[in-house]
Structure formats: C-alpha cells, structure tokens
ROVEX-252074 format. One record per residue: x, y, z of N, C-alpha, C in turn; residue number from 0; residue in one letter. Coordinates in Angstrom, 3 decimals, always signed. Layout:
LUMDREN    neast   nnorth      nup   caeast  canorth     caup    ceast   cnorth      cup  nr rest
LUMDREN        X        Y        Z        X        Y        Z        X        Y        Z NUM    A
...
***
This chain:
LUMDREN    neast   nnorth      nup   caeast  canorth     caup    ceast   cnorth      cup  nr rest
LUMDREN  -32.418   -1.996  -40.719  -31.015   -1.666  -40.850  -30.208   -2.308  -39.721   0    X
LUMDREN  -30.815   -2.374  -38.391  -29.876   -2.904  -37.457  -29.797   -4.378  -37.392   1    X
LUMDREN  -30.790   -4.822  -38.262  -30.274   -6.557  -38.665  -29.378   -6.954  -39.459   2    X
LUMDREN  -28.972   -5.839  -40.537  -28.109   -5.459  -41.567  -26.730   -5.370  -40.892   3    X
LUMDREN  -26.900   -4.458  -40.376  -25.425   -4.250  -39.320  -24.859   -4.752  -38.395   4    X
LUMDREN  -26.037   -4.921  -37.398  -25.466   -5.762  -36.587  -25.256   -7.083  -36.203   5    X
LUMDREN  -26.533   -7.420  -37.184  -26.404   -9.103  -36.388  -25.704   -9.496  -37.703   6    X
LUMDREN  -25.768   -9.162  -39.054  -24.757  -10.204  -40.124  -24.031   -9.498  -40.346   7    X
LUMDREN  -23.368   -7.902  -40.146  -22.115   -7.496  -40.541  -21.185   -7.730  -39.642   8    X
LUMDREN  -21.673   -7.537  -37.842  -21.038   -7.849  -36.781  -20.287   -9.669  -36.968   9    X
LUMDREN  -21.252   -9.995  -37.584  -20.693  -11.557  -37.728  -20.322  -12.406  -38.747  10    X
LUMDREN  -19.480  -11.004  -39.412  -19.208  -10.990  -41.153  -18.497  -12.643  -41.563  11    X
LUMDREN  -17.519  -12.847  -40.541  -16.762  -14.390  -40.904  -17.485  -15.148  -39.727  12    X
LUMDREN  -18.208  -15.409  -39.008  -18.788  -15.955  -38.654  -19.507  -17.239  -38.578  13    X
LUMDREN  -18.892  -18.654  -38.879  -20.034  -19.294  -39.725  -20.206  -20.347  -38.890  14    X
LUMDREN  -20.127  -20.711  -37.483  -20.826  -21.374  -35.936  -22.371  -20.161  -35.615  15    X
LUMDREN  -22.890  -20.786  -35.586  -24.060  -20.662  -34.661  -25.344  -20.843  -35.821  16    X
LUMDREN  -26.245  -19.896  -35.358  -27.665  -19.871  -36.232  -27.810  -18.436  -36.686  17    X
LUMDREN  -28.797  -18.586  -37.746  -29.663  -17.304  -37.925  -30.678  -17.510  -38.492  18    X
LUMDREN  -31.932  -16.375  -37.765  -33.067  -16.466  -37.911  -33.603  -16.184  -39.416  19    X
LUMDREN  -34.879  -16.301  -39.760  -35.255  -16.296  -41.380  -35.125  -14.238  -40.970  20    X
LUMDREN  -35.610  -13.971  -40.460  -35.515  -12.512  -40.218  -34.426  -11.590  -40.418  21    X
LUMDREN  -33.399  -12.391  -39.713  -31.744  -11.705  -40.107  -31.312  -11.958  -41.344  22    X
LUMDREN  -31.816  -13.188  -41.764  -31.454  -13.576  -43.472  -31.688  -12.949  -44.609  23    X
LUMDREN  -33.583  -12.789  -44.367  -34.097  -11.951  -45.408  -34.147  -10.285  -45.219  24    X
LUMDREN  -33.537   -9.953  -44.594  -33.354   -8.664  -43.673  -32.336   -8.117  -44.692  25    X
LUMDREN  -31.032   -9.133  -44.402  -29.802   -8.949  -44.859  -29.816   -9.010  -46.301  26    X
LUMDREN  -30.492  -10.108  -46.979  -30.551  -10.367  -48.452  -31.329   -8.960  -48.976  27    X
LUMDREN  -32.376   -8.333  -48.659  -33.117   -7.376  -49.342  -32.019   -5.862  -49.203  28    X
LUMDREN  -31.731   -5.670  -47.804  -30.453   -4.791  -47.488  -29.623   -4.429  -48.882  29    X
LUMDREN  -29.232   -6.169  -48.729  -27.642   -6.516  -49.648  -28.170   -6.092  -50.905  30    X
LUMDREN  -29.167   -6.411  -51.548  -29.598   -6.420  -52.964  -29.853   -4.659  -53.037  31    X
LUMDREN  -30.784   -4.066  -52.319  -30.821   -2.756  -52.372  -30.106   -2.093  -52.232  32    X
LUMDREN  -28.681   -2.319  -52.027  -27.407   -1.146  -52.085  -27.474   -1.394  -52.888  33    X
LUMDREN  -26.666   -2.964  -53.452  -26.094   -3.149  -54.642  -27.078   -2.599  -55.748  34    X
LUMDREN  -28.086   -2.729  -55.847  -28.542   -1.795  -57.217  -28.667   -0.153  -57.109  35    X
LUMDREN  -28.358   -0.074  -55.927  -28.806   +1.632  -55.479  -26.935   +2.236  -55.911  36    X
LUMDREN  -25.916   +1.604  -55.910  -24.462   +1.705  -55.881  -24.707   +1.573  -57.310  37    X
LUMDREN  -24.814   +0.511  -58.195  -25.334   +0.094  -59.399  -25.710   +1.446  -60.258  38    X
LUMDREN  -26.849   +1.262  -59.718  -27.435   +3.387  -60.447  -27.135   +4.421  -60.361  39    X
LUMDREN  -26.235   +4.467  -59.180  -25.360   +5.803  -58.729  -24.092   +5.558  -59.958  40    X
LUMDREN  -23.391   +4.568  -59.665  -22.175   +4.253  -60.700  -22.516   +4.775  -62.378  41    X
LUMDREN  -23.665   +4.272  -62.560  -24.182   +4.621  -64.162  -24.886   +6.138  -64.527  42    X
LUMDREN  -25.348   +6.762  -63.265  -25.185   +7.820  -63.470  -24.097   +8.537  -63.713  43    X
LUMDREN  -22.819   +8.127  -62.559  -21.441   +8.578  -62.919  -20.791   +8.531  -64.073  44    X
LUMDREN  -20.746   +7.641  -64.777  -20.456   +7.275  -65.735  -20.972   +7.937  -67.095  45    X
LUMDREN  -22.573   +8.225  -66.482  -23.255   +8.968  -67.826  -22.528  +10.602  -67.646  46    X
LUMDREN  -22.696  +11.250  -66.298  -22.207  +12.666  -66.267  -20.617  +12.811  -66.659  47    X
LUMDREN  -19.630  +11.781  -66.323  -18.330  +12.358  -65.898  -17.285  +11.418  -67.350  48    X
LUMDREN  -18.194  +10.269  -68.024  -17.744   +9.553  -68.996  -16.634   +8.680  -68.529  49    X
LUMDREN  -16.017   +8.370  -66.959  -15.323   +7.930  -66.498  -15.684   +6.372  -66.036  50    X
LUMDREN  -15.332   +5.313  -66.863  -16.195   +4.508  -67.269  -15.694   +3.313  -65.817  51    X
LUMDREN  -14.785   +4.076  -65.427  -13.998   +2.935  -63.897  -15.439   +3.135  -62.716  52    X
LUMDREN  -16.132   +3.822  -62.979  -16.885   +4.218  -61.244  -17.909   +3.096  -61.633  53    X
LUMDREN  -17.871   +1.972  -62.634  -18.493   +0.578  -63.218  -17.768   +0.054  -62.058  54    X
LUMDREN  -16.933   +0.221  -61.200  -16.193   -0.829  -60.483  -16.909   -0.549  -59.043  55    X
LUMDREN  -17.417   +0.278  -58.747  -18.080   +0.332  -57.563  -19.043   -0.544  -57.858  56    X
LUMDREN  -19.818   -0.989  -57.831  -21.022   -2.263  -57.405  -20.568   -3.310  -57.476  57    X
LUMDREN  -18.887   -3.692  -58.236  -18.210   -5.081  -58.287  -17.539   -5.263  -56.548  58    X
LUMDREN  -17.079   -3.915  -56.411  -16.265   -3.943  -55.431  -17.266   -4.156  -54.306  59    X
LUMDREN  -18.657   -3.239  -53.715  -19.055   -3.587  -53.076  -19.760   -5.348  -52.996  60    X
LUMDREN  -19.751   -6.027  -54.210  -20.529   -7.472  -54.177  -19.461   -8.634  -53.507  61    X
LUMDREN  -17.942   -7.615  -53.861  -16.877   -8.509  -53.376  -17.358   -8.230  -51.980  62    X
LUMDREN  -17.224   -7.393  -51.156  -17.020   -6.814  -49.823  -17.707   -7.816  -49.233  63    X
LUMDREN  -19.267   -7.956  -49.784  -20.206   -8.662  -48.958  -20.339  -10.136  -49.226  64    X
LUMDREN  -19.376  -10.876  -49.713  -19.232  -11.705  -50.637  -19.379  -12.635  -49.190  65    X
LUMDREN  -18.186  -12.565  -48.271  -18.089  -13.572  -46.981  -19.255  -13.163  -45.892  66    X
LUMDREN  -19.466  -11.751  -45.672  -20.926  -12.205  -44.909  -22.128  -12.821  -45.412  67    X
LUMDREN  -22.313  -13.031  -46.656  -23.799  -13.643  -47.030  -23.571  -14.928  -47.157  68    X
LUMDREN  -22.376  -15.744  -47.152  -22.243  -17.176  -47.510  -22.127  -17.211  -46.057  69    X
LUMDREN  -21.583  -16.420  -44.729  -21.498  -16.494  -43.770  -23.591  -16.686  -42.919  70    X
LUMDREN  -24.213  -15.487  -43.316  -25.443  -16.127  -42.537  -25.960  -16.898  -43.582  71    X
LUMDREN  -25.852  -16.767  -44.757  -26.407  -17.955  -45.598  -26.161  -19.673  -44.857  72    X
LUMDREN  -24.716  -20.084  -44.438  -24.242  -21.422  -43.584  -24.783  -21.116  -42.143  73    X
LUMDREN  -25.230  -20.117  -41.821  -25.984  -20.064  -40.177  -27.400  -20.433  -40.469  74    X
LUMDREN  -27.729  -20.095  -41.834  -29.159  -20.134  -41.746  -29.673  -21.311  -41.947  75    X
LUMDREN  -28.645  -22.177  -42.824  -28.863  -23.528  -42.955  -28.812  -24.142  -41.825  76    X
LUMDREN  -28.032  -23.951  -41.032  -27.532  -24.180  -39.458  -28.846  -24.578  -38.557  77    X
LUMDREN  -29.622  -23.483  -38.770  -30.648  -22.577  -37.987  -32.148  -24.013  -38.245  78    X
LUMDREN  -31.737  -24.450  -39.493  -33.361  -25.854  -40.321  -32.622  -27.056  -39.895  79    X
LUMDREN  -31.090  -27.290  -39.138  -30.878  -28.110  -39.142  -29.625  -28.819  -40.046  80    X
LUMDREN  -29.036  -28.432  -40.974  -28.208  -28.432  -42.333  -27.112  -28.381  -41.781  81    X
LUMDREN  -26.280  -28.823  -42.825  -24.921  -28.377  -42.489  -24.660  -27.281  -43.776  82    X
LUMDREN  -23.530  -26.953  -43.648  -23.420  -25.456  -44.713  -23.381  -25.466  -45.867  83    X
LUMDREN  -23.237  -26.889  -46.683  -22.781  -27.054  -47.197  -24.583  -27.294  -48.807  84    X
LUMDREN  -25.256  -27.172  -48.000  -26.455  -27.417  -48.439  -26.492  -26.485  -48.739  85    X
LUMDREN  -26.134  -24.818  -48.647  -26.061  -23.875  -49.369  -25.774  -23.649  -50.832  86    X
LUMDREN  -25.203  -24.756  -51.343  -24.747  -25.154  -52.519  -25.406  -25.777  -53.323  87    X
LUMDREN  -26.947  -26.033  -52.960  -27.809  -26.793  -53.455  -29.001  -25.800  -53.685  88    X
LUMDREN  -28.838  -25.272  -54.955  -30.100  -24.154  -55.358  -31.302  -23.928  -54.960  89    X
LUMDREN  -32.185  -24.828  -55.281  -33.553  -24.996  -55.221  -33.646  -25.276  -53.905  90    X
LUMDREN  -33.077  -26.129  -53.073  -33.674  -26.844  -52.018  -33.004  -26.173  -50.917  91    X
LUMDREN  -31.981  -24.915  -50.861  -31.374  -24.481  -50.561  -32.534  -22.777  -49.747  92    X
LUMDREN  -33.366  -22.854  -50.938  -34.354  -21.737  -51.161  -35.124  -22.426  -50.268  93    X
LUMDREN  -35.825  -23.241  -50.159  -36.612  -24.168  -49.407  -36.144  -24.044  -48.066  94    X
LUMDREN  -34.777  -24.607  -48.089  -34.560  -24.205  -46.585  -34.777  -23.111  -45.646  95    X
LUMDREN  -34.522  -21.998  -46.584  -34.052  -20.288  -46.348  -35.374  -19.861  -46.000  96    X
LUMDREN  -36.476  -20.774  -46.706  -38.336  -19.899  -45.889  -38.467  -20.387  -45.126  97    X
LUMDREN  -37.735  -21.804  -44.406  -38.608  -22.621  -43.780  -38.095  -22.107  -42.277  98    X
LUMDREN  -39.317  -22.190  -41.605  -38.731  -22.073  -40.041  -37.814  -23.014  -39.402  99    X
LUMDREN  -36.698  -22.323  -38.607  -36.093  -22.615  -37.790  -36.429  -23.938  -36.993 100    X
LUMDREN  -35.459  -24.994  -36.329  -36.024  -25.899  -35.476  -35.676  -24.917  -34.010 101    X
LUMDREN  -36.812  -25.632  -33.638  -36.749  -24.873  -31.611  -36.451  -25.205  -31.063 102    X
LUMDREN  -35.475  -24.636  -30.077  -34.239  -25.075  -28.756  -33.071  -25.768  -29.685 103    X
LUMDREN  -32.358  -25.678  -29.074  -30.902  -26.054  -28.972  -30.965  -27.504  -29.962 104    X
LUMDREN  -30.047  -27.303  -31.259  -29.876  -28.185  -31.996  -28.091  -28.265  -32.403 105    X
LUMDREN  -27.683  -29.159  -32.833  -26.234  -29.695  -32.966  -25.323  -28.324  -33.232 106    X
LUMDREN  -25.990  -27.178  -34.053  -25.312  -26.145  -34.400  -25.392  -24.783  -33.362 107    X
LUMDREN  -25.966  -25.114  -32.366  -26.046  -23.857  -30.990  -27.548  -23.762  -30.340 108    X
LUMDREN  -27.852  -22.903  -30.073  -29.085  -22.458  -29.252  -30.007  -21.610  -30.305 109    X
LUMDREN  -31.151  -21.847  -29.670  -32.313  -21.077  -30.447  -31.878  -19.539  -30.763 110    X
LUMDREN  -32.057  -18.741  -32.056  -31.808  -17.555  -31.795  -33.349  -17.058  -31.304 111    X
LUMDREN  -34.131  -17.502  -31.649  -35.595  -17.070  -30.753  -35.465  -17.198  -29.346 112    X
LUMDREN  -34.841  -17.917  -29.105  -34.755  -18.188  -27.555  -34.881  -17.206  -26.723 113    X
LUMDREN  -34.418  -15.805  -26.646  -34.286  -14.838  -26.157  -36.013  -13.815  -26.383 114    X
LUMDREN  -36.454  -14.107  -27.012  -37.821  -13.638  -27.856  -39.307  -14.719  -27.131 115    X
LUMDREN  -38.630  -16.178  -26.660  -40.135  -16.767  -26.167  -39.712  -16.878  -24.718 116    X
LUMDREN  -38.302  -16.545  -24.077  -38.250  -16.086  -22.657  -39.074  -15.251  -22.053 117    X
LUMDREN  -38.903  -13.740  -23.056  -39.450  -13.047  -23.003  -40.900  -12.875  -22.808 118    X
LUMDREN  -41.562  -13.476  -23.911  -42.992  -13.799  -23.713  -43.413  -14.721  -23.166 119    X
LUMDREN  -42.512  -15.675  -22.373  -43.182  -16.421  -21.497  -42.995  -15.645  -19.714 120    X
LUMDREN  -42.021  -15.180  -19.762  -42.087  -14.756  -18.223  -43.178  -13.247  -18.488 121    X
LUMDREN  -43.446  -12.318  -19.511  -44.776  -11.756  -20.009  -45.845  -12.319  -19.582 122    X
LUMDREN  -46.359  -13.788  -19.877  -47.523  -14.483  -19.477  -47.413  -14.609  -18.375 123    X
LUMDREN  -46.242  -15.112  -17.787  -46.133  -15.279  -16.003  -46.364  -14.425  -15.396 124    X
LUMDREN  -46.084  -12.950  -15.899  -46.493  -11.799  -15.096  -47.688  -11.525  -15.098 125    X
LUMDREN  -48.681  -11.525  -15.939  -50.064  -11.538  -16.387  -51.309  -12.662  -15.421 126    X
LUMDREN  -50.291  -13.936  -15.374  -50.498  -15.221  -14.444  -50.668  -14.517  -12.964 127    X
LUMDREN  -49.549  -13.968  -12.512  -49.513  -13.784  -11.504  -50.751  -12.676  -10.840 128    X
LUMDREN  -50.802  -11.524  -12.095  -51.529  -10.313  -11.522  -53.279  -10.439  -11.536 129    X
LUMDREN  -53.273  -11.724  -12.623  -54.921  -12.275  -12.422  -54.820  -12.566  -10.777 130    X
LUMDREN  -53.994  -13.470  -10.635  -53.916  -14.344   -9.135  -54.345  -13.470   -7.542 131    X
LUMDREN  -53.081  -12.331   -7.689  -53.458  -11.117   -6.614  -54.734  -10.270   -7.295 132    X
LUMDREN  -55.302  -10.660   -8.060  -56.401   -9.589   -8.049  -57.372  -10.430   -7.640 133    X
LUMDREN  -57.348  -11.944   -8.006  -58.764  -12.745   -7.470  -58.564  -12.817   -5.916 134    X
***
C-alpha cells in the first residue's frame, strides 16, 4: 500500500525521474484491485437500491487514476532507458515494464535503487570492518 500512495500517488503528475519495476507493478495490481473491488461494490448497489448511476463509480475512479499511471508508466520507461513515449507501443512497451532498470544515473535522473545498494554496501563495509577488529 505505501508504494501505492506514496511513491505513485505522491507523484501523481509527475513525469521527470524513474520508477522502479516494484513501484510499477505495486501500483498496477493496487490500481486494478480497487477498480474491480469499486466495480463489485457499484453492482451490488445497483442490484439492492436499482439506482443504476452508482455504475459511475468505477468510471469515475479509472478517470481519477488516469494521470498517475501514464505518469509512472513514462517513469518506468524512463527507469530501461526510453523516452515516454514508448509507452504507446503495446507489446514492447510490456517488455520494457519486466525488464530491469539500467544502474546509476542515466539521461532521465538517478538510480531509484540507489538508495537500497548504498545501503547494502556500507552493510558489507560494516561486516568488513568487524571481521578486521576481531582478527
């Protein structure tokens, strides 16, 4: 949920930098599971109350999310290297979206892993070090 929220709703118009396959498919399964969970709630409504407008809730929410998913959708292309526009290209578009990320700093910003192999490298350094004072 907090990849949902924060990293692609926080950066709803957003469409400079990267995003990881993690925030993507995070967000896409998120996005798809309201929308059918809003979807079944609506058609229940509809079956109890015969009020055939509460059909407009799952349109309205697909609008809502309409600019954040084309938003990390153009980061994610960002993220293999692409420009955004390759989002527009179905099949190969999908291709892009599994494929890992390039590493370090490419034309569209900085690694979003970057913060993740800092981490585990100054981890090993600490590990480095405590072999060292123990021999």
């Amino acid at each position: 949920m907090k990849w949902y929220l924060k990293t692609v709703l926080d950066n709803y118009a957003n469409f400079h930098g990267r995003a990881r396959r993690k925030a993507y498919w995070i967000f896409f399964a998120f996005n798809l599971l309201f929308a059918y969970s809003i979807a079944y709630i609506a058609s229940i409504l509809v079956e109890l109350t015969d009020f055939i407008h509460f059909m407009w809730l799952p349109i309205i929410y697909l609008i809502a999310v309409t600019i954040p998913s084309i938003a990390v959708g153009v980061r994610r292309m960002h993220d293999v290297g692409k420009p955004g526009w390759f989002l527009l290209i179905p099949v190969y578009s999908f291709i892009l979206a599994v494929s890992a990320g390039e590493t370090g700093t490419n034309k569209y910003g900085e690694d979003p892993k970057k913060e993740c192999h800092e981490t585990i490298k100054d981890y090993i350094n600490d590990i480095i070090e405590l072999r060292e004072q123990q021999s």
